[in-house]
N, C-alpha and C positions, 0 to 999 in steps of 0.2 A: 881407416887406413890413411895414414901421411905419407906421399911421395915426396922427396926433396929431390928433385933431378940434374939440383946441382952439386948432387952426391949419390949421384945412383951407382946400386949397387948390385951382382948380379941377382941375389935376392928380389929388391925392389924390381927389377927389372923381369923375371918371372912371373911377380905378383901381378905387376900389371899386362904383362901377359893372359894373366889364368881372367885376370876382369874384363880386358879387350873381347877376349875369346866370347865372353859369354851374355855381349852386350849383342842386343836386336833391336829392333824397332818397338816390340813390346813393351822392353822394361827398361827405354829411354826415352823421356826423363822420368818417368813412374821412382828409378830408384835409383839410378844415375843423373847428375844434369853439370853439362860440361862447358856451357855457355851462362855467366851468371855474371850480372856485374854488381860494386856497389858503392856507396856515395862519394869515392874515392874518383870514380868515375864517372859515367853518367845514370849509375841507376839510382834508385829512390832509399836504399834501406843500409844501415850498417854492419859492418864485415861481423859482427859478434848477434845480431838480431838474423842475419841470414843462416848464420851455422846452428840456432836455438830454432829457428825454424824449418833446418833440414833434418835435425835431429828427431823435432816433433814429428815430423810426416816420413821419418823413416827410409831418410836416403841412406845407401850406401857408399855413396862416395860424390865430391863435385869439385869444379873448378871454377875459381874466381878469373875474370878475362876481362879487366879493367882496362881501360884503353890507357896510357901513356906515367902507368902509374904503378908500384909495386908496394904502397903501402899495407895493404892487406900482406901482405907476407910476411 
């Protein structure tokens, strides 16, 4: 799932509805993780090895929250 939210739409805007709705403590971050940075910022890893690595453990969905920078996007 891709949000653009600088083009949301009511659709997208459901979507993340129905994934809000059905996030708890248990299956975050197990399958969500909404806090992630990356060497753009201050974290250790790059924006293409984090998403091969969320793929592998089977996230469904995340966000990059780079401090001062929007090059991942």
């Amino acid at each position: 799932m891709v949000v653009n939210l600088a083009r949301t739409t009511t659709a997208s805007i459901e979507l993340l509805t129905q994934v809000f709705q059905s996030i708890d403590g248990q299956i975050c971050p197990i399958f969500y993780n909404f806090h992630l940075h990356t060497v753009n910022s201050d974290g250790r890893i790059q924006l293409n090895l984090l998403m091969e690595q969320a793929i592998s453990i089977g996230l469904k969905g995340l966000t990059t929250t780079d401090h001062y920078a929007s090059y991942g996007y």
